[in-house]
N, C-alpha and C positions, 0 to 999 in steps of 0.2 A: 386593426387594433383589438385588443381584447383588455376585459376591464378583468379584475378576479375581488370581488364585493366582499365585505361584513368578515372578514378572515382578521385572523391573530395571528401578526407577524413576528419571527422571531430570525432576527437580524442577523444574527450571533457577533456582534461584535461587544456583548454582555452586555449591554442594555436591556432594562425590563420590556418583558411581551408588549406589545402593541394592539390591544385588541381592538376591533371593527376599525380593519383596514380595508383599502380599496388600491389595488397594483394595478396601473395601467403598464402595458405589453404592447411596441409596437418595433413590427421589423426585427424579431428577438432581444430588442433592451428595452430597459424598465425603465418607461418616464416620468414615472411620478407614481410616490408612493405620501398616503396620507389618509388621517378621518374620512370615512364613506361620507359623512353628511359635507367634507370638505372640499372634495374632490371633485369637479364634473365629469361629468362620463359624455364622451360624443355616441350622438345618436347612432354613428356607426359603428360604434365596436360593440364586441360580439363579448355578451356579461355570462360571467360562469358566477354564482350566487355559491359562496363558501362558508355560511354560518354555521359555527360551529368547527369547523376546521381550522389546522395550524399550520403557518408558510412557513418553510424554512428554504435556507441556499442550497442549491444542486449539490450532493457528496461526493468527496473524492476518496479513491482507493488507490493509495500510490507505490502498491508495488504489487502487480498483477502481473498474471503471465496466460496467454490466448495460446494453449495449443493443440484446440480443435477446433477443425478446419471447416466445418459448417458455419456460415453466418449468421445460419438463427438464431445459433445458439448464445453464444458468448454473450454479445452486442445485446441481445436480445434481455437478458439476465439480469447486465447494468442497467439499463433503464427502468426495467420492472422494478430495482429496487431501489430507483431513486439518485443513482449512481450516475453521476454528468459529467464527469472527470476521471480519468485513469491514467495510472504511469505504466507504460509497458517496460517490462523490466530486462526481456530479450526479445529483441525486435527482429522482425522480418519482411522479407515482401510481402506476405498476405496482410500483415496488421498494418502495412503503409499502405495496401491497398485500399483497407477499410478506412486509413483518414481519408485519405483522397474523397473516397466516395461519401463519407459523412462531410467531408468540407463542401461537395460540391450538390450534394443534398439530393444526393440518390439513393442512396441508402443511413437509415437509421440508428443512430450509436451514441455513445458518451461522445468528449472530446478526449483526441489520445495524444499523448505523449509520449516518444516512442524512442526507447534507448537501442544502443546497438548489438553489435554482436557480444555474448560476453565474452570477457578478456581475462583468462586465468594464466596462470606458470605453469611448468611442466612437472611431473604431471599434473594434468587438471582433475581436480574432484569427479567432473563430469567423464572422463574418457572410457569408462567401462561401465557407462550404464548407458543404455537404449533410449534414444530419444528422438524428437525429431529435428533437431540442428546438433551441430556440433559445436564447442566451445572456440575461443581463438587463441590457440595456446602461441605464447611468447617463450622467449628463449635469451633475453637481455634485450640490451639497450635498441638496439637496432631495430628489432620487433615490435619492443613496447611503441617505438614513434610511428610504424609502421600503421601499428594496429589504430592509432589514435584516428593518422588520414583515412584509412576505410571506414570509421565509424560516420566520419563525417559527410564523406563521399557520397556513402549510403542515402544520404537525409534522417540520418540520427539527431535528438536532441541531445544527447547527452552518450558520457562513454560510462558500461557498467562494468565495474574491477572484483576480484573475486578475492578467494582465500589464499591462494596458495602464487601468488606476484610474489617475488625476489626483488628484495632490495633496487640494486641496478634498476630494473624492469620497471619496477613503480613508481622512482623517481624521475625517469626518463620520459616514463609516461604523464605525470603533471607535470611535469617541463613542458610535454610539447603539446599537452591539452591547452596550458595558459596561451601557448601562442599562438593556436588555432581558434582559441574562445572558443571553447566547448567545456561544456562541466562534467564532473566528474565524479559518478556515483556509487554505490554498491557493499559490496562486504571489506572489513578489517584486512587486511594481511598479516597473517601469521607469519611472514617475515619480517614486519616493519613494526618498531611501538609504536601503538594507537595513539599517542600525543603527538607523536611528530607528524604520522597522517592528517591529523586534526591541521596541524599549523601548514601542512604544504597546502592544503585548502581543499580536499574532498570534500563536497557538498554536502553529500549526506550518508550515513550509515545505514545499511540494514540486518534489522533482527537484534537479536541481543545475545551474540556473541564473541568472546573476545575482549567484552568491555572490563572486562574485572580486574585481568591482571594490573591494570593502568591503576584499579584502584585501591590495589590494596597497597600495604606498610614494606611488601617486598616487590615491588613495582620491579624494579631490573631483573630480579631473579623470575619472578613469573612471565614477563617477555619473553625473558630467554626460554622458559619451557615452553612458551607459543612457537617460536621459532626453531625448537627441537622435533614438533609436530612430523614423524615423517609416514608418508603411505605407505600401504602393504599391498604390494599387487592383487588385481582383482578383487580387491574390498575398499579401493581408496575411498569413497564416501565414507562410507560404515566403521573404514578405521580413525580417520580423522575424525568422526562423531563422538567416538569412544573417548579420544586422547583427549579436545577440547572439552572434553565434560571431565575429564581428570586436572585439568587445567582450570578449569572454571570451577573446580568446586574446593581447590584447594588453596583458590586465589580467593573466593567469595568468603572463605575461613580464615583470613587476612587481612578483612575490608578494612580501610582506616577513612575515616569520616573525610578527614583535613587531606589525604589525595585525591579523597569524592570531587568535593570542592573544590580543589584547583581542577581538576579535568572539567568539572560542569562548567566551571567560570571559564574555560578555553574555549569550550564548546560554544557557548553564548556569547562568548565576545567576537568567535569568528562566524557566528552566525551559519553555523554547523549543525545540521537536523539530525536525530533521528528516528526510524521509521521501526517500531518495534516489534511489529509482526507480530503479536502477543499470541493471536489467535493458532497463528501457525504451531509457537514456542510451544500452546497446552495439547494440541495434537505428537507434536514429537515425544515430550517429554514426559506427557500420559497418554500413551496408545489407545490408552481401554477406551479415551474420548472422540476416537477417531471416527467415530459413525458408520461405519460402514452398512447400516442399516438404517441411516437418514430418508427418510421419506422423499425429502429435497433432491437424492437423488436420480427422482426420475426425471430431470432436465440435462440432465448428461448421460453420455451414451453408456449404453449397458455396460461398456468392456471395461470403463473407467474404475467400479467397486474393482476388479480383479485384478487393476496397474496397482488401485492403493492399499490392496492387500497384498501384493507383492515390495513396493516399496516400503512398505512397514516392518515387513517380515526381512526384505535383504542388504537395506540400505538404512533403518531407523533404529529396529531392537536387534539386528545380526549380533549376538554373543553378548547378550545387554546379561547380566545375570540380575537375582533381585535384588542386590545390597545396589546397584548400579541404578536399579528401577525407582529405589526409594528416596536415591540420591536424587535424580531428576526430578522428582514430584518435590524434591524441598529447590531443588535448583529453580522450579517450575515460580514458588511463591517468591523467591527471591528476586527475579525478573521482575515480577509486578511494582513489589517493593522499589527496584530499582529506578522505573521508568517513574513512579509517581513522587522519585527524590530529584531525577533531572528536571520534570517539570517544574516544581519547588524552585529549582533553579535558576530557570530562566532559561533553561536547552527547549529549543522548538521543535515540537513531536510534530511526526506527519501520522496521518492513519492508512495504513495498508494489513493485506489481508496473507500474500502469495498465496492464491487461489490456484490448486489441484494440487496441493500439496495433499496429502490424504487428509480428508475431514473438511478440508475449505473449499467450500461452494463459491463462484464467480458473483456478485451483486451481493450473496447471503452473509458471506462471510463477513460483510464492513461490518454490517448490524453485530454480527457476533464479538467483530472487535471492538466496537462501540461500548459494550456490554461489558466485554471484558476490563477499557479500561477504568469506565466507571467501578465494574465492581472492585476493582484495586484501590480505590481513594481518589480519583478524580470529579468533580462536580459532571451531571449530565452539560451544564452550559458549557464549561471547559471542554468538555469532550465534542460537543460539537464544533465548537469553533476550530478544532485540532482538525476535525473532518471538511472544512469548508474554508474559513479567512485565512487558516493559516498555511493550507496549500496551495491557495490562490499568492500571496503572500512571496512564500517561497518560490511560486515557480516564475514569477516576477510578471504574472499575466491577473492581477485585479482585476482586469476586463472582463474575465471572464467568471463574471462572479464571485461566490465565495462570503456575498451578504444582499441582504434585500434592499438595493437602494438605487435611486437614481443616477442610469448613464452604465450600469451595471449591464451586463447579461443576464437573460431572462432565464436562468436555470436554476429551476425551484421544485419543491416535493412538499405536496401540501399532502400532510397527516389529519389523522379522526382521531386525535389525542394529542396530549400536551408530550414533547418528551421532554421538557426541564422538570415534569413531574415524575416521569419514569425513563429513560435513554428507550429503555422495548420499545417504546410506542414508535420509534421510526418504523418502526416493521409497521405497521397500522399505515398504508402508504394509500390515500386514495387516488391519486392523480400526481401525473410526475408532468414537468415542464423543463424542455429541452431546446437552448438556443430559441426561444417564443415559440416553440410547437406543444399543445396542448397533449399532452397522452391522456385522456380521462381514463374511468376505472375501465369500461369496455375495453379498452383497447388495449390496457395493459393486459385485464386478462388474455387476449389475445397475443400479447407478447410473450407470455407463459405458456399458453395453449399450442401455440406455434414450438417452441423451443421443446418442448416436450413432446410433441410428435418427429421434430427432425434426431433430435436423442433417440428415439425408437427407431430409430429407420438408419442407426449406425451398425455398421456391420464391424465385428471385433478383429 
């Protein structure tokens, strides 16, 4: 058992801090949480003395993506920064590897959650760019039910759908997801309105694209220009980035409040998330904040600065001119605007990162979204709870934390500052606690120390 003494808990279920609390930890769930002077402590458990410091629930990053293949590193990243939860958002053998091995507690990691292959239309966004998997591209009905059974086969939690799905193909595919019971995540379809998506029951959305046309005064007619979206060989990323930012920006100059409002009210009544990527959105749609001279990156392998200065160069800004550039940078505040009107709402934000995107660091990046969406108009509380109750919440697993309370899992990140005073201070990470396994500060350093020599020791 382990006691964690004289600490200020913060629950996130918005209730005021709790100071000089004492969390008993045994077997990784929490048995009791209460006043230090309240609480007894058995003479055998092992007291970490936290005066001064602030508990909060393990965070979750829920739309990640692992694709390098070292162990140190990734796994290694989440935890250092307090990161206990993660959605993998294209799953593989190696990342089912690592649950297994984090389930059976041989190896060290978040808990994951692990989608399957993606499943895009033909063509797929993905098919002329360099990666390490390939997409699962469908060709109608047949394929889309196809594709559903392999995700599940795999030991998928969930199936993730892309941009470029065909009618036929997307409804074929929640047809046969409802009847597998598997859920069904990922990007809008540029072939389908985003309402109707909403009501066939996608679970949740990622990023914040596509959502506009649904809300502007010309709803039908901006559909339709999503659906006239077509690729240009050998630039399909790059030219569909082009085309939905000429869609997006001449639909966001059409917003009408009163269709805002019926799509939030859809969203929330079906209990429809979504996941806004914020952090990714101000690296695409301002390059110049793309860091490629981040200090942070020396925890990933050298070759990665020259993948994310390639993909900024041929897949991000390819043919971007600068009346295009300045468009993005106002597209850019309009995103934030937009995410802090669904909240308003009552639409349930998840917080994810899509880490290697150029500029997003694995673990660092939550903080940066964190940050983000505070500095848009969200409360620091709010914003925690988005990062912690509300993806426990959604993923229909409370068990596994998500607030500091008894019967709870033990996944917690006690800070050396308050963050409902400032969001930064989750960075200020002393000691992370994972499934009841203490990380103190040693050992994280050596979580970093480790991950940053295996990053040197990648060959490009």
């Amino acid at each position: 058992m382990q006691a964690y003494t004289h600490v200020t808990v913060i629950d996130s279920t918005g209730g005021p801090s709790a100071p000089d609390r004492t969390v008993l930890v045994e077997d990784g769930v929490i048995t009791a949480v209460g006043r230090t002077a309240e609480v007894p402590v058995p003479e055998t458990a092992s007291v970490v003395d936290l005066t001064g410091k602030y508990l909060i629930p393990g965070l979750a990053d829920m739309h990640v993506h692992s694709d390098i293949e070292d162990e140190r590193i990734i796994p290694a990243l989440y935890l250092a920064n307090g990161v206990t939860t993660v959605r993998e958002m294209w799953g593989g053998p190696r990342v089912h590897d690592w649950r297994r091995r984090i389930g059976a507690g041989t190896m060290s990691g978040p808990r994951w959650v692990v989608g399957g292959n993606l499943v895009d239309g033909s063509p797929s966004l993905w098919e002329d760019i360099p990666g390490p998997a390939a997409p699962t591209v469908v060709k109608g009905a047949q394929d889309a039910r196809r594709a559903v059974g392999e995700t599940r086969d795999a030991g998928a939690d969930f199936v993730k759908v892309y941009s470029r799905l065909d009618r036929e193909s997307y409804l074929a595919l929640m047809e046969e997801a409802r009847r597998q019971d598997i859920p069904v995540v990922g990007h809008r379809s540029d072939l389908v309105p985003f309402v109707e998506q909403v009501e066939l029951g996608q679970r949740s959305f990622e990023h914040v694209h596509g959502l506009w046309p649904a809300l502007s005064r010309d709803a039908a007619e901006m559909e339709a220009s999503m659906a006239r979206i077509s690729l240009e060989p050998d630039t399909y990323y790059s030219s569909w980035f082009r085309q939905i930012n000429e869609v997006e920006w001449e639909s966001v100059n059409s917003y009408d409040s009163a269709a805002a409002a019926s799509v939030f009210g859809r969203l929330a009544a079906n209990d429809v998330a979504l996941c806004p990527t914020l952090v990714m959105h101000e690296k695409v749609d301002l390059p110049e904040r793309a860091g490629l001279e981040d200090p942070r990156l020396r925890y990933l392998p050298p070759y990665m600065r020259e993948m994310w200065k390639y993909v900024l160069e041929q897949v991000y800004t390819r043919g971007r001119s600068a009346a295009e550039g300045a468009l993005r940078r106002d597209l850019f505040e309009r995103r934030r605007e937009t995410v802090v009107a669904m909240d308003a709402a009552g639409v349930r934000l998840l917080a994810g990162t899509d880490p290697l995107t150029p500029g997003v660091l694995p673990g660092f990046g939550l903080h940066d979204e964190l940050e983000l969406l505070v500095r848009s108009g969200l409360s620091p509380a709010r914003v925690l709870r988005i990062a912690t109750l509300e993806t426990a919440r959604f993923l229909g697993r409370e068990q596994w934390s998500g607030t500091v309370r008894e019967g709870r899992a033990a996944d917690l990140v006690v800070l050396d500052a308050d963050p409902l005073a400032d969001i930064r201070n989750t960075t200020r990470i002393h000691a992370v606690v994972v499934a009841g396994r203490f990380i103190g500060p040693g050992e994280r350093q050596a979580l970093l120390d480790t991950a940053e020599r295996a990053a040197a020791d990648q060959v490009a």
